[in-house]
C-alpha positions in Angstrom: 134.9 81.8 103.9 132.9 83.9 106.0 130.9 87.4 105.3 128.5 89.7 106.8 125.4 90.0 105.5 122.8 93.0 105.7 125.3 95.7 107.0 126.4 97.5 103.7 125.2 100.9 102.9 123.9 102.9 106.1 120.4 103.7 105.4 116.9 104.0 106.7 115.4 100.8 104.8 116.6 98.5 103.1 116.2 99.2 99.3 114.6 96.1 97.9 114.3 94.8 94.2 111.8 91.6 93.3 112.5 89.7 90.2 109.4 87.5 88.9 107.6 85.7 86.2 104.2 85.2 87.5 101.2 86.3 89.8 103.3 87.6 93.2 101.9 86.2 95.8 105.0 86.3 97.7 105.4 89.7 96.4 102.5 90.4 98.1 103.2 89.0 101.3 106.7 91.5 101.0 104.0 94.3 100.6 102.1 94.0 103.0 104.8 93.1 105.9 106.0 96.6 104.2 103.0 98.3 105.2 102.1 96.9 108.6 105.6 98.1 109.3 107.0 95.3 110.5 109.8 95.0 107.4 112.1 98.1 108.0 112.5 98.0 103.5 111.3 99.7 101.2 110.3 98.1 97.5 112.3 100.0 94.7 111.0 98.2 91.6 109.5 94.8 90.3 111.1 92.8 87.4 109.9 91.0 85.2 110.8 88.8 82.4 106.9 88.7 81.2 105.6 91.3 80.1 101.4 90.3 81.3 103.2 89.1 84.5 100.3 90.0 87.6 103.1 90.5 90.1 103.8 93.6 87.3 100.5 94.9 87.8 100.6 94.2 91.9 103.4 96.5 91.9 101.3 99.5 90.0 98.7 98.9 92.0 100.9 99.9 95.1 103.1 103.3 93.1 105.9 100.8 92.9 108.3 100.9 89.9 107.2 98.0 87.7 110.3 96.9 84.4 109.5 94.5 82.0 113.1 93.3 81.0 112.2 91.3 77.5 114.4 88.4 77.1 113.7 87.3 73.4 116.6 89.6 71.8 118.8 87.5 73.8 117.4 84.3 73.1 119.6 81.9 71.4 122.4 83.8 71.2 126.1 82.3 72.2 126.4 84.1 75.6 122.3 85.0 75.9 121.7 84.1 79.5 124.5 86.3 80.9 123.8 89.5 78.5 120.4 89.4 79.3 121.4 88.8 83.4 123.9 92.4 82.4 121.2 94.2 81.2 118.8 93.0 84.6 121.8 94.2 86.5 122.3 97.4 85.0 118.5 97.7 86.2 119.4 97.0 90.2 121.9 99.4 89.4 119.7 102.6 88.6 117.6 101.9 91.1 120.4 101.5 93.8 119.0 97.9 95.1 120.4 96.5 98.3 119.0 93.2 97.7 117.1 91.3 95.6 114.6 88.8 96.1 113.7 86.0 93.3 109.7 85.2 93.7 108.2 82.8 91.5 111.0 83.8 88.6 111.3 81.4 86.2 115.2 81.8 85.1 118.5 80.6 86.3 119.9 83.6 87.6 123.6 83.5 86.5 126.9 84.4 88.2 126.5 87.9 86.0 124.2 88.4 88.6 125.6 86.5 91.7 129.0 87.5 91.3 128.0 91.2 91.3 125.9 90.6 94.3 127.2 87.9 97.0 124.6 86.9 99.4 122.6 89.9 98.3 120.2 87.7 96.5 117.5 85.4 98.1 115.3 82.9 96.9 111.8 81.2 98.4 111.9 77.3 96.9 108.6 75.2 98.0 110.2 72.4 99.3 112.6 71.6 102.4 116.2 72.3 100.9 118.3 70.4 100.2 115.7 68.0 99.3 113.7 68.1 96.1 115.2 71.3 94.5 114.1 72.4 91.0 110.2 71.9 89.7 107.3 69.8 90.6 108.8 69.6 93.6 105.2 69.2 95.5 104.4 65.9 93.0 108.1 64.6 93.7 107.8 65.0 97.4 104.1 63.3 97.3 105.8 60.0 94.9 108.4 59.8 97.3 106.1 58.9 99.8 107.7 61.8 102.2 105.5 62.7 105.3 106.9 66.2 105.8 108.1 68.7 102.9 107.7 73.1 103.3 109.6 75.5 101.8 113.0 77.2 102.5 114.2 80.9 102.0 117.9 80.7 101.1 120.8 83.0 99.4 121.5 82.3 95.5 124.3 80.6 95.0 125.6 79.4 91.1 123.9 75.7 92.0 120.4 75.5 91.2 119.1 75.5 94.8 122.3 75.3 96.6 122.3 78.1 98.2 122.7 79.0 102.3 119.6 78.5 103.9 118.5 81.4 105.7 115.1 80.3 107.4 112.8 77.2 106.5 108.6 75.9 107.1 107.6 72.2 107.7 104.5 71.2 106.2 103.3 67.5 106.8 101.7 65.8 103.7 98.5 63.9 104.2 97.3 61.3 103.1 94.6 63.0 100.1 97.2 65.5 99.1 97.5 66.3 95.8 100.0 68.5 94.4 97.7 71.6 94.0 96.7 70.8 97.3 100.1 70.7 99.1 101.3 73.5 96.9 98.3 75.7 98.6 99.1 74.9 102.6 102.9 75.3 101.4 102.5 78.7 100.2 100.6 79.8 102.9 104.0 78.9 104.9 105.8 80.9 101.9 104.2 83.9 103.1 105.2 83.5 106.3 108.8 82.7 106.2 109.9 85.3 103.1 109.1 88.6 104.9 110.9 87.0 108.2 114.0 86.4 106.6 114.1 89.7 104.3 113.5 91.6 107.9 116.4 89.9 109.9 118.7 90.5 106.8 117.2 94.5 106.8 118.2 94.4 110.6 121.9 93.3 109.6 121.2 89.9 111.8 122.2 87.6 109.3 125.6 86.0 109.1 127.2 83.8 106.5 129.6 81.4 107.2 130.4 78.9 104.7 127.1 77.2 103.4 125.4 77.9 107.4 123.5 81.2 108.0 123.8 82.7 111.4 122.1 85.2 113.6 124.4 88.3 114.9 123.5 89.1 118.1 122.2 86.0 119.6 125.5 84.0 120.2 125.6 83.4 116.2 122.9 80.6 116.7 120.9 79.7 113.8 118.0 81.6 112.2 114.6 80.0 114.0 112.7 77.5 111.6 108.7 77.6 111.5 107.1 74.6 112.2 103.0 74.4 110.5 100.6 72.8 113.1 98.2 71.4 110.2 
């Protein structure tokens, strides 16, 4: 199955939501591309399923519509995850988002969402997809013994991690490396890699093709991967 990607609604950015659960770093980094103008988007809101959340307050501090979306009237109820993924859709909806980006959010986004939005969601996971998806992934890569893990920007899919994989950043792992300190020199790469791939898909560059990601334009070749010299 094949689709285009970034070539919906004609407009002059790309409307951009952000769903996440803590400090927004990578939220960040989507700002500031924003206002260098190198990122033809625009942020419409930040998301948030904790209500003390800093990426929240990141978002006020640049006039940017901030929603906490409180999920504890929806915990333990029998269909929960989904009604409280309606109710963060009905959000995107009033604020008209073109895509939405998942930094540093700490819920499985369901196929409530996913289903309403193919390839219209994108994710940032600190490790080199397909390998070591879910948490700790830093501490799993270091007991593995690997000597090279990074991060990968890729679409939502309903497998945890599964999705296409839009752009990715090698980062070697010394010999001293501790999580915390792997976790640091890959989120430098994070920051790198995120704005990149959210400005080819605000360009209408991206193609999907099955599970591969492809650049219109260039002979549908693949989306360049960043390499880390340190």
């Amino acid at each position: 199955m094949s689709g285009s990607t970034g070539k919906g609604k004609v407009r002059e950015r790309l409307r951009v939501g952000l769903l996440a659960s803590g400090r927004g770093s990578n939220l960040q980094a989507i700002i500031d591309a924003i206002e260098a103008g190198t990122l033809p988007a625009q942020i419409v809101a930040v998301f948030s399923n904790k209500k003390e959340a800093p990426a929240l307050e990141r978002a006020r501090r640049h006039a940017i519509h901030d929603v906490f979306l409180d999920p504890k009237p929806f915990i333990n109820q029998p269909d929960g995850r989904m009604d409280y993924d309606r109710l963060v859709l009905e959000e995107l909806r009033k604020h008209d988002v073109d895509l939405l980006l998942l930094a540093g959010y700490m819920r499985i986004v369901t196929p409530v969402l996913i289903n309403a939005m193919p390839n219209r969601i994108m994710n940032i996971h600190p490790s080199l997809l397909p390998s070591f998806p879910g948490l700790e992934v830093q501490k799993k890569a270091i007991e593995w013994g690997a000597k090279i893990t990074g991060c990968t920007v890729h679409f939502v899919s309903e497998g945890v991690d599964e999705g296409p994989i839009i752009i990715q950043a090698a980062v070697p792992i010394l010999e001293n490396d501790t999580p915390e300190t792997l976790a640091a020199r890959i989120l430098a790469e994070e920051h790198k890699i995120y704005p990149q791939a959210v400005t080819l898909y605000a360009e209408g560059r991206l193609r999907v093709n099955g599970r591969r990601v492809y650049l219109s334009g260039m002979s549908d070749v693949p989306p360049p991967s960043v390499i880390s010299p340190t």
